[in-house]
KELUM-208964 format. One record per residue (C-alpha): residue in one letter; x, y, z. Coordinates in steps of 0.5 Angstrom, whole numbers, plus 500, padded with zeros to 3 digits. Example, Ala and Ser with C-alpha at 12.3 -4.5 7.8 and 13.67 -1.06 7.14 Angstrom:
! KELUM-208964
A525491516;S527498514;
END
This chain:
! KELUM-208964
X446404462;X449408468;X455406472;X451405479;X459406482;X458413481;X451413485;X452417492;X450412498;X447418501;X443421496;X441416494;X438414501;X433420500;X427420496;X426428495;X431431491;X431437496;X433433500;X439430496;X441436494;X442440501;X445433502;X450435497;X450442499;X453440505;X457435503;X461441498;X461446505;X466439508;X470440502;X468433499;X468437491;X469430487;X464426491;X459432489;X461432482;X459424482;X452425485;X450432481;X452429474;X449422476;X443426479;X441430473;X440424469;X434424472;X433430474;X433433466;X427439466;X430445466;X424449467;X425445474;X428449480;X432443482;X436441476;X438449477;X440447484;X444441481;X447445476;X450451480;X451445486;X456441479;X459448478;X461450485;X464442485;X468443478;X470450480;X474449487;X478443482;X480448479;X476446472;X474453472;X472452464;X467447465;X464451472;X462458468;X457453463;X454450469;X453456474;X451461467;X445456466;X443455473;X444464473;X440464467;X435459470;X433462477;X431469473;X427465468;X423461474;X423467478;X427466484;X432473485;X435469492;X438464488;X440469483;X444473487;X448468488;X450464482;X451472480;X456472486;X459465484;X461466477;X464473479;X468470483;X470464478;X472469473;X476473479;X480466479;X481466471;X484472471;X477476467;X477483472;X471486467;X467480467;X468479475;X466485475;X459484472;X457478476;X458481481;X454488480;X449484478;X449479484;X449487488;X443489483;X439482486;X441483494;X439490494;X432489490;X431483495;X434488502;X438482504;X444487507;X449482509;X450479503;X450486499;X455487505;X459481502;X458483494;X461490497;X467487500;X467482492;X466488488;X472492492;X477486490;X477486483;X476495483;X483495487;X486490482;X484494476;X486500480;X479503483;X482504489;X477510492;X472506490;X474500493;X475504499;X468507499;X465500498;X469497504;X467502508;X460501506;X461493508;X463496515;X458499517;X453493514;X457488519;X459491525;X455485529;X458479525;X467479526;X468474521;X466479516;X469484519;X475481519;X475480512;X473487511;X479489515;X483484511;X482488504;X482495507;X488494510;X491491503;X488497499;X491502504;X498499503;X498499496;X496507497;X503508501;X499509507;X503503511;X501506518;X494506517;X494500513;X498496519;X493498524;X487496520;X490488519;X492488525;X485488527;X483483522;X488478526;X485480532;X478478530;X480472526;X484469531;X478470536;X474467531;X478461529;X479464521;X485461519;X485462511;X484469514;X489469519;X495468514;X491473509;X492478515;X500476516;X501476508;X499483507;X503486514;X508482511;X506485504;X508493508;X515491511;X518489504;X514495501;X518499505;X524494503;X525491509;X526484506;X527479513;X523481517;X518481511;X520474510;X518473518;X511475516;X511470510;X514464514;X509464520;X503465513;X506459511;X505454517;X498456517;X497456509;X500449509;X495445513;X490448509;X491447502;X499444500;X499447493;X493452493;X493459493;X495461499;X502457498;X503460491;X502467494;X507466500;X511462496;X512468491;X514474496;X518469500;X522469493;X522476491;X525477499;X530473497;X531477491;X531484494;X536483499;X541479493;X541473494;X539471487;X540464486;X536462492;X531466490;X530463483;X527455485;X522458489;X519463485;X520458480;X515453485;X510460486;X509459478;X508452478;X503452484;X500457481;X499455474;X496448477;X491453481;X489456475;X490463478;X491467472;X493473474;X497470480;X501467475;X502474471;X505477478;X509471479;X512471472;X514479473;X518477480;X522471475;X524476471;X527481475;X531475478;X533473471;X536480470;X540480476;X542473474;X544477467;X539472463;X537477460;X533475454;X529470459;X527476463;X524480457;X520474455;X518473462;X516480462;X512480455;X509474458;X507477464;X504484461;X500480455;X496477461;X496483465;X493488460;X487482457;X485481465;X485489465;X489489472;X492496471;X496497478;X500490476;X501493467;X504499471;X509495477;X511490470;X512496466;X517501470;X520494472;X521492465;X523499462;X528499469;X531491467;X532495459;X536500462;X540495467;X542491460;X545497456;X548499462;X551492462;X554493455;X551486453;X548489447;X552489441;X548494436;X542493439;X543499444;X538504442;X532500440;X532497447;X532505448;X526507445;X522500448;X525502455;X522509453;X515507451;X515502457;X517508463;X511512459;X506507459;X508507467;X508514468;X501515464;X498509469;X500512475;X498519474;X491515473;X491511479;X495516483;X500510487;X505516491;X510511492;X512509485;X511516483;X518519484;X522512482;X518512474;X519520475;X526518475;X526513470;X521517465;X526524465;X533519466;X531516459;X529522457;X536525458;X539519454;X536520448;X538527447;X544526449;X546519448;X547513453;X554516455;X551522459;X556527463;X556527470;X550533472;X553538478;X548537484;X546541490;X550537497;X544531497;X542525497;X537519496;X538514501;X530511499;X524512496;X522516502;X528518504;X531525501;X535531503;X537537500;X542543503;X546548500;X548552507;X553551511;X549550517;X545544513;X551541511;X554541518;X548538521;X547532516;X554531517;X553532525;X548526524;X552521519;X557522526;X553519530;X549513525;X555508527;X553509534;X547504538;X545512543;X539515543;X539521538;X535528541;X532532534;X530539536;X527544531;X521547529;X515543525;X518542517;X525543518;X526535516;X528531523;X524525520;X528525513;X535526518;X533521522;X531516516;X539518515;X542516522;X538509521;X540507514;X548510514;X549506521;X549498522;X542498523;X540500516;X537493513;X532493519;X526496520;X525503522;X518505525;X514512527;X510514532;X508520533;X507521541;X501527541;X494526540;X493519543;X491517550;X497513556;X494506554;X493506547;X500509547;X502504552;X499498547;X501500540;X508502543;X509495547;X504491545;X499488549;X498481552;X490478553;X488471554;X482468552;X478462555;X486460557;X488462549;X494467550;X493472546;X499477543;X499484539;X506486538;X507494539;X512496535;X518496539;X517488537;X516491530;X522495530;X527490533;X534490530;X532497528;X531505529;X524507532;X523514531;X519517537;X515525533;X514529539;X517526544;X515532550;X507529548;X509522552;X506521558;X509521564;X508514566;X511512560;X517516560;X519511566;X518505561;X522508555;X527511560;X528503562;X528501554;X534505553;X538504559;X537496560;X534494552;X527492557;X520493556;X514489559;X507488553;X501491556;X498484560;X504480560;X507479567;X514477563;X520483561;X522482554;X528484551;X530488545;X535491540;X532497538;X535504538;X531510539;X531517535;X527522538;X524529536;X522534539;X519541536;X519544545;X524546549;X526539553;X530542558;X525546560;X521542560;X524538564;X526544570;X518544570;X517538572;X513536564;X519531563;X523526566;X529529567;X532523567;X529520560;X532527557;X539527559;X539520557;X536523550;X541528550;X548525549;X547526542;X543531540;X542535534;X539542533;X536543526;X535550524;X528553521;X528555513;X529562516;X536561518;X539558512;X535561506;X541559502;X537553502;X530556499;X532557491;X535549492;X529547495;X524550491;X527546485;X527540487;X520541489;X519543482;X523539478;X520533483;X512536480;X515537473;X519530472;X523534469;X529539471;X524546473;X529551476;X524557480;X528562477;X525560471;X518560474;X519566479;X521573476;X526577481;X520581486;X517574486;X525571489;X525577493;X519576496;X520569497;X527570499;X524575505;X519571508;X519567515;X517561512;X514559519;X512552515;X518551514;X520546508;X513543508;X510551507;X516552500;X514545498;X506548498;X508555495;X512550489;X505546489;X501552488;X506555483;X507549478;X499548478;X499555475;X504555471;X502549468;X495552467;X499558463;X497562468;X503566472;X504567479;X505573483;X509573490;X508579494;X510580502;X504584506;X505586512;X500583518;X499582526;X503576526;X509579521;X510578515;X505575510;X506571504;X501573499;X500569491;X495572486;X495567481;X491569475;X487575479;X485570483;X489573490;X490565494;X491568502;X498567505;X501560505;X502560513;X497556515;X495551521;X495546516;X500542516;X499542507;X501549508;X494550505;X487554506;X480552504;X480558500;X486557496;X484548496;X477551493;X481555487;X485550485;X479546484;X475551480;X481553476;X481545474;X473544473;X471541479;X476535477;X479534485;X483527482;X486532477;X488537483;X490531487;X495529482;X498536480;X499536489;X502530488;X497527493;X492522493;X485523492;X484520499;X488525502;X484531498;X479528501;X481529508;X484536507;X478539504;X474536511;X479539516;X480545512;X472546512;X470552516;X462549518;X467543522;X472547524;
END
């Protein structure tokens, strides 16, 4: 006899079972998942045919219910028969989404690949039936689980299909900007990624999305520890947290939260603080059953555990965590946890605790730097690219020549950060970098002058990162191409108000507080806000779009200008006032053409960054060849040597030998490249790559059309192959 406790009065009240189980369907949107469980399984006592429509509705209705308990086992049997059972009655609707359902059950256990089947199959069914927002939805599905597994242009492709799909529809919009804005962050396109999530906390504040709004939070906060600016990350994930609470105690939202808050703590060194909060993360995570969240969290206890010294307890984190990696086939995450096992391996025999063990942690460390370095070439993750690179051809060193290695002569260079390098040999150079490190303790604002390519962004990166200012963020904005009130808002961001709801975006003085904001082409900037950027230097004021109330800021301003500011100025084209503001400490950065005792060092390091290896380009080049080089105007700069080291790689890779010549033309000298008998035009272009659409479209065909594999030897993503082939296309130019 059954238990009639179990019964649901309001099921029971209604007679027809449709009219139960809309009642259930309800019930499950208000979060009522135990009840629902109760009434289903009492309702398929007696509805026990299953060639019944209404046992497949019970069935998925159980499922669902199980699922959002975390019973996620006993939900994939339910919802596959209740798949299973609207393709036998013939209702591809229904189908579609109980498809949808598992897709998203076995994202949640941590199987990508059966995720990714549910999900192309529920995309077949909507497709067939021409119901296009839900194709929009399984687009945006389909989109998180390719970028999980590392599919980034395809998940792109997809995201961008759903935009199109859901213009009319904000909450879907929202979630769409959410996710594209996440993949473009794991590209290393952090601008564009901030401005995509950005949008998507506009629109889920507009709509009332909390989930989403902390998901919007999350990945900007996601962009400031990328670029490794660990506080104001932490702000980001604080604010999350106090929405994510509310919703769910000890879900997902706080596992994912509760695990970057840890890894922050971790990266600014205050590991003991760091250790119980991820060790929470784990428990949170492990509770929700989120397999591959819980992969992730036992990578970030690990790189705890070794600056800790517990170095055993971090190799089996990390075993640990790779074993569920590679079984869910999340291969952006196998390749994150490898490079950072092999780097924890390096660490430990460095430290000397490894009595006689020191040359099998080696080769472990060794095979772990290559299975990192073959996954990024696959994936194409450009801001890891150069760290595995590092560790690949470090480890590579210690095995020829043992772990004691001499200290190798370099050129005067540094590496301040990932993104942060500079290379000089000539005395103007080095009189220039040593003019900036003068002026890094200072708060004034620094005026960079020099021609596009001379490196005033990497200098500026310098001036930020050796001064006080370093821990805190350093922004860019470029001042060109863009009109005065788009500039005005994306610089002081903009205040609105809504039905009596205040609404804030912050510009980027906000973002940069407590930092160095870096203006690109300074002479570009309109005049109206030459009078608001004058007043943020003199009196640390500015006031948002919209706002009637003045804020303060501590921000310091590097400005750059490839135009001659002072007579700008004396043209009435800039105030006066803001330049000798921007003057009183200045440096000008002389062209390549004025240093060429910097040009061989350059193109090694731009060899040598593409081989992964020491590759000098003297032994590239024969002496015509330097002699050409060495001749040349290099208009572009260094970004035009670090084409001509591009093109110049790819040939020698492909056992074909590059000639350099110099060739006379209306505008001076010409720097012409024959590669194999294919003669590639000079390297000065307007492009800023320093390619041409000739010379982009050889290294194409010289690769069989492969343009990921043209992507890769440039050192670029596919993406921004993409881009270059549309700006480069003469039909659009």
């Amino acid at each position: 006899m059954r238990d009639e406790t179990r019964r649901s009065p309001v099921c029971l009240e209604a007679v027809d079972p449709a009219a139960r189980i809309a009642i259930l369907t309800r019930m499950l949107g208000e979060e009522k998942y135990k009840e629902v469980q109760l009434a289903a399984e009492d309702l398929l006592t007696v509805t026990t045919d299953p060639a019944d429509r209404n046992h497949a509705e019970l069935r998925l209705l159980l499922g669902a219910a199980l699922r959002w308990q975390g019973r996620l086992d006993e939900a994939v049997t339910h919802v596959e028969f209740a798949s299973s059972a609207f393709m036998v009655l013939n209702i591809p609707e229904r189908a579609a989404v109980a498809a949808n359902f598992l897709g998203w059950t076995r994202l949640s256990q941590g199987r990508l690949d059966e995720s990714r089947r549910w999900f192309e199959k529920s995309l077949d069914l909507n497709t067939a039936l021409k119901a296009r927002l839900r194709m929009a939805q399984n687009y945006q599905n389909l989109a998180i689980v390719c970028y999980k597994q590392g599919d980034f242009s395809l998940a792109i492709e997809l995201l961008e299909k759903e935009l199109g799909e859901v213009t009319a529809h904000p909450d879907m919009t929202c979630r769409a900007q959410i996710a594209l804005g996440n993949v473009l962050r794991m590209l290393g396109e952090y601008q564009t990624a901030r401005t995509s999530l950005l949008k998507a906390f506009a629109l889920a504040e507009e709509c009332g999305l909390v989930r989403e709004q902390v998901l919007a939070l999350e990945f900007l906060g996601d962009i400031l520890r990328d670029e490794g600016l660990f506080p104001e990350a932490r702000s980001y994930y604080d604010r999350a947290m106090a929405l994510a609470r509310p919703l769910a105690p000890r879900g997902d939202l706080v596992a994912e939260l509760l695990r970057r808050r840890g890894e922050c703590l971790d990266g600014e060194g205050r590991h003991e603080d760091a250790h119980p909060i991820l060790n929470e993360a784990l428990e949170v995570c492990q509770a929700v059953g989120d397999r591959f969240e819980t992969a992730v969290t036992r990578r970030c206890l690990a790189a705890n555990a070794a600056h800790l010294g517990r170095w055993k307890t971090a190799g089996q984190l990390l075993e640990d965590a790779l074993a569920d990696l590679r079984s869910m086939n999340a291969r952006l995450e196998i390749m994150v946890a490898s490079y950072r096992y092999a780097a924890v391996l390096v660490r430990r025999i460095d430290s000397g605790q490894t009595g006689s063990g020191s040359g099998t942690l080696l080769e472990k460390a060794w095979h772990q730097a290559l299975a990192a370095q073959q996954l990024n070439q696959e994936l194409e993750i450009p801001h890891l690219r150069d760290e595995i690179t590092e560790l690949v051809a470090g480890l590579a060193r210690r095995r020829l020549l043992g772990r004691n290695l001499p200290v190798r002569p370099t050129v005067f260079s540094t590496r301040r950060s990932p993104a942060s390098r500079i290379v000089a040999v000539s005395p103007l150079m080095q009189q220039t970098i040593r003019r900036c490190d003068g002026f890094a303790r200072y708060d004034n604002p620094v005026l960079m002058c020099g021609e596009r390519g001379t490196g005033k962004y990497l200098l500026a990166r310098r001036i930020h990162e050796n001064g006080p200012r370093g821990a805190m963020p350093f922004i860019s904005l470029g001042c060109q191409a863009a009109a005065a009130d788009d500039l005005a808002r994306e610089l002081f961001g903009q205040t609105s108000s809504d039905k009596g709801r205040i609404k804030s975006l912050p510009g980027l003085v906000s973002q940069a507080e407590g930092g160095t904001l870096f203006l690109r082409d300074i002479e570009a900037l309109p005049p109206r806000l030459q009078g608001k950027l004058l007043r943020l230097i003199q009196e640390k004021i500015y006031r948002p779009v919209g706002d009637s109330r003045e804020r303060l800021a501590d921000v310091r301003i590097i400005a750059a200008t490839t135009a001659d500011l002072a007579a700008t100025a004396d043209a009435g084209g800039f105030q006066p006032n803001l330049y000798f503001r921007l003057k009183i400490m200045s440096v000008e950065v002389a062209p390549l053409r004025n240093r060429p005792e910097d040009l061989i060092p350059l193109l090694d390091h731009f060899l040598s960054r593409l081989e992964g290896a020491p590759l000098e380009a003297r032994s590239v080049f024969d002496y015509r060849d330097l002699e050409a080089l060495t001749g040349h105007r290099w208009a572009g700069n260094a970004a035009e040597a670090e084409a001509v080291a591009q093109r110049t790689w790819l040939a020698r890779n492909q056992g074909r030998i590059i000639c350099a010549r110099l060739k006379g033309g209306p505008q001076g000298d010409r720097l012409d490249l024959s590669d194999g008998g294919i003669a590639v035009e000079g390297v000065l272009a307007t492009h800023p790559s320093g390619m041409t659409w000739a010379s982009l479209n050889a290294l194409i065909d010289r690769s069989g059309g492969n343009k990921a594999k043209v992507a890769r030897n440039l050192g670029i993503s596919r993406i921004t192959l993409y881009r270059w082939l549309k700006q480069l296309d003469p039909k659009i130019a």
